[in-house]
PyMOL CGO cylinders between C-alpha atoms (Angstrom):
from pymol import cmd
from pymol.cgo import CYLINDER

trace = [
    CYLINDER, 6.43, 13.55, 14.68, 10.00, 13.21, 14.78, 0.3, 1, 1, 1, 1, 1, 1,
    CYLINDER, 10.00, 13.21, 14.78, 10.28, 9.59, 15.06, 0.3, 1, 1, 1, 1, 1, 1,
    CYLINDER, 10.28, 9.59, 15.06, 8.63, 8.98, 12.38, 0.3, 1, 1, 1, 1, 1, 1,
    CYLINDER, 8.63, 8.98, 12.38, 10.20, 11.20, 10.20, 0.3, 1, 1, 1, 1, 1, 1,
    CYLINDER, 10.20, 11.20, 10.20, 13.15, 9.37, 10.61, 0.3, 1, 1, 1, 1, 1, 1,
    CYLINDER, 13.15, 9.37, 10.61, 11.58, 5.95, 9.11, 0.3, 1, 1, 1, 1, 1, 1,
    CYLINDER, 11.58, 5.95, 9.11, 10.27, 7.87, 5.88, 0.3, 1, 1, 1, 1, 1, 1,
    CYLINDER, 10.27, 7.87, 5.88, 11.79, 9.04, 2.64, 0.3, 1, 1, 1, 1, 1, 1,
    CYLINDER, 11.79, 9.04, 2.64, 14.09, 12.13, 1.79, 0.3, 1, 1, 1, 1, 1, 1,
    CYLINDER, 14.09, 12.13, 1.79, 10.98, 13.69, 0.36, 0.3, 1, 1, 1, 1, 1, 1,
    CYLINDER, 10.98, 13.69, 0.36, 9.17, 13.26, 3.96, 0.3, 1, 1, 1, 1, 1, 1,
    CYLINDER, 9.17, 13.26, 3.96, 10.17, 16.34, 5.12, 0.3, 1, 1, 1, 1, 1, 1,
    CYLINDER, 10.17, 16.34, 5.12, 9.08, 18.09, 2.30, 0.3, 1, 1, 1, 1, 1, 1,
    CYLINDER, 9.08, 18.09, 2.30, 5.80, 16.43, 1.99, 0.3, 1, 1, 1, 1, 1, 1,
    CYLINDER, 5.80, 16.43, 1.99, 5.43, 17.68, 5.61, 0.3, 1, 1, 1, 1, 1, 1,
    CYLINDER, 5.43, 17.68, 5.61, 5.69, 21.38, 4.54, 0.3, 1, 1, 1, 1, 1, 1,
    CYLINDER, 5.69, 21.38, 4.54, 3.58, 20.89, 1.59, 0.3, 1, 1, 1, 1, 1, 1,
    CYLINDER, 3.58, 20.89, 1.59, 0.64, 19.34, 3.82, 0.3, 1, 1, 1, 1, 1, 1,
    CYLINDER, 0.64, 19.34, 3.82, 0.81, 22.47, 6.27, 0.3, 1, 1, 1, 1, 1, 1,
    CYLINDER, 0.81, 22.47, 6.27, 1.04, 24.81, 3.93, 0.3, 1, 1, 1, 1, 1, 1,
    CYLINDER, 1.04, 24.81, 3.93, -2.24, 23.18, 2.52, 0.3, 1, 1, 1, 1, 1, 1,
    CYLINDER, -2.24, 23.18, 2.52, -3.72, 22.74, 5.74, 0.3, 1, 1, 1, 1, 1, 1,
    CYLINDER, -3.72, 22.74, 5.74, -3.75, 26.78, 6.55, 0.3, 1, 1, 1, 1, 1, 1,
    CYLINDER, -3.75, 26.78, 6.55, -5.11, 27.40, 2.89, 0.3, 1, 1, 1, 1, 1, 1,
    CYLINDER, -5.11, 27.40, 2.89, -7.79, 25.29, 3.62, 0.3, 1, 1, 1, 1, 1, 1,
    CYLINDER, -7.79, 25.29, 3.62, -8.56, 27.18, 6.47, 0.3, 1, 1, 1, 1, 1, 1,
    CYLINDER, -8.56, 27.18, 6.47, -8.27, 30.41, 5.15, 0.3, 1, 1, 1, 1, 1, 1,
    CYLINDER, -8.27, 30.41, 5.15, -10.63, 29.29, 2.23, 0.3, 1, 1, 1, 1, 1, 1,
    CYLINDER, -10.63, 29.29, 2.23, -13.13, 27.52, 4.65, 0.3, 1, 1, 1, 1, 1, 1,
    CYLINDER, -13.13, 27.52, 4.65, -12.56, 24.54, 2.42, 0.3, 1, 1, 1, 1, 1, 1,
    CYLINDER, -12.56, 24.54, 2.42, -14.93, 22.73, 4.69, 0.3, 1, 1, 1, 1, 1, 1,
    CYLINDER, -14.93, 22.73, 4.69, -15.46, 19.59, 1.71, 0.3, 1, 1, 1, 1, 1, 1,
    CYLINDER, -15.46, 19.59, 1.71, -11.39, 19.41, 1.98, 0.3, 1, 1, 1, 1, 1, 1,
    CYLINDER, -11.39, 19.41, 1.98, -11.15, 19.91, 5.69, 0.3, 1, 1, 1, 1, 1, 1,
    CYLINDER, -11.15, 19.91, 5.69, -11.83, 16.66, 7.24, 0.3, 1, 1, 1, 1, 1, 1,
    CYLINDER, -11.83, 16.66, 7.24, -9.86, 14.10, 4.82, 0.3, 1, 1, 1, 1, 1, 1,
    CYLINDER, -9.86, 14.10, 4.82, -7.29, 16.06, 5.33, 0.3, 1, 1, 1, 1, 1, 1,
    CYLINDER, -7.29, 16.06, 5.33, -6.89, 16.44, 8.75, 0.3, 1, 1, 1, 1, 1, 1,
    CYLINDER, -6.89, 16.44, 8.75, -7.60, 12.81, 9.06, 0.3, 1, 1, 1, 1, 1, 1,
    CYLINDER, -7.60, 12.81, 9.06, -4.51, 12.56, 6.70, 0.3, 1, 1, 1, 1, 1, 1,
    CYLINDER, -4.51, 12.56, 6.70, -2.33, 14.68, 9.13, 0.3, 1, 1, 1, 1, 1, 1,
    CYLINDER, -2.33, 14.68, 9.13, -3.15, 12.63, 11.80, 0.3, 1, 1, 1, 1, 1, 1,
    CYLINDER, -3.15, 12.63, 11.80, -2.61, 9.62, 10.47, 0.3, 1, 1, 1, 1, 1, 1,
    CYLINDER, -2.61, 9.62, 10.47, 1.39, 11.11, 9.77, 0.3, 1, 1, 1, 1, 1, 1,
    CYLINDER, 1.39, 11.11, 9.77, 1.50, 11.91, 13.31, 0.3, 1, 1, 1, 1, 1, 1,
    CYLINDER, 1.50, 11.91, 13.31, 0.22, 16.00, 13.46, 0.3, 1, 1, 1, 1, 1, 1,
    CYLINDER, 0.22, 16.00, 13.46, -1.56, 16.40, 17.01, 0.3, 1, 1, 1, 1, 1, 1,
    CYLINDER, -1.56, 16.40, 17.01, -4.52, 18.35, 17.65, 0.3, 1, 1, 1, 1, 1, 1,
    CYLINDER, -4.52, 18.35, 17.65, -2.41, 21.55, 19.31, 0.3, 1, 1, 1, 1, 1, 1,
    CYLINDER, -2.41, 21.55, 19.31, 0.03, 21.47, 16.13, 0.3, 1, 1, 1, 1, 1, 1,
    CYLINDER, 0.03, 21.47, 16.13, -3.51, 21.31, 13.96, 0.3, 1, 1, 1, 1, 1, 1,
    CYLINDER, -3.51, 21.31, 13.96, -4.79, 24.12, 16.23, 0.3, 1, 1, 1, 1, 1, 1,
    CYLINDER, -4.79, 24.12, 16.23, -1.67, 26.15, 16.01, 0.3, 1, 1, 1, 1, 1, 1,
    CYLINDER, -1.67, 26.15, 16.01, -1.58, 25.87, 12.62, 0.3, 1, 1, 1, 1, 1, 1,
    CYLINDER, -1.58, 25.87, 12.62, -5.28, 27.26, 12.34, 0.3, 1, 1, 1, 1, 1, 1,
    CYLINDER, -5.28, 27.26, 12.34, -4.13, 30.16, 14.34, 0.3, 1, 1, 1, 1, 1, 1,
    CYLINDER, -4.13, 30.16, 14.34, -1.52, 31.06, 11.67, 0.3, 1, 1, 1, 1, 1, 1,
    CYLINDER, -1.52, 31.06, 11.67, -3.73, 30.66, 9.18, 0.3, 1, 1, 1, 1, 1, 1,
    CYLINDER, -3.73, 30.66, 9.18, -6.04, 33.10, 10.46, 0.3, 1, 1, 1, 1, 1, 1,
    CYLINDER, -6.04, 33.10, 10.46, -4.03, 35.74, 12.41, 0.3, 1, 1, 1, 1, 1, 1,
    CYLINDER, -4.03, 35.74, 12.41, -3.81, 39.36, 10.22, 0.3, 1, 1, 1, 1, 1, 1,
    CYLINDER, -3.81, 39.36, 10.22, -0.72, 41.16, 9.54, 0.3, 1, 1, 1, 1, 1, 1,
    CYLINDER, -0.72, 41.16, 9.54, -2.51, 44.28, 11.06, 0.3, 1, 1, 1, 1, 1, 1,
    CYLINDER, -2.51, 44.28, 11.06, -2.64, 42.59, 14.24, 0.3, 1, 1, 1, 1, 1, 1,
    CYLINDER, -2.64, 42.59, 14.24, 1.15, 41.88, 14.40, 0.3, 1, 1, 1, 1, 1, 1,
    CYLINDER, 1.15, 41.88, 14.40, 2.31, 45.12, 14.14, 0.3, 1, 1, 1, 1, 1, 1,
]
cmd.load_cgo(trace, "trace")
């Protein structure tokens, strides 16, 4: 993804965040209506499928399991 951060806005970065962020609330919720767009959409901005699958592991680890 870093390349093409570099050809985007200031705000890309942020946008970046946001859509993560998103993405592990979606999981969390079992959105599954909001699921697939927006994975599409995270693809299409370069995510892979191990960042998307990393990012469903945060998403669903507990806090009891960390410590």
């Amino acid at each position: 993804m870093s390349e093409q951060r570099s050809q985007h806005s200031v705000f890309f970065d942020e946008w970046i965040k946001s859509l993560r962020e998103q993405y592990k609330y979606v999981i969390r919720n079992n959105d599954q209506v909001t699921l697939p767009s927006l994975t599409k959409v995270m693809h299409n901005v370069g995510f892979t499928d191990d960042e998307l699958n990393h990012l469903r592991v945060e998403a669903t680890m507990h806090v009891d399991a960390v410590g």
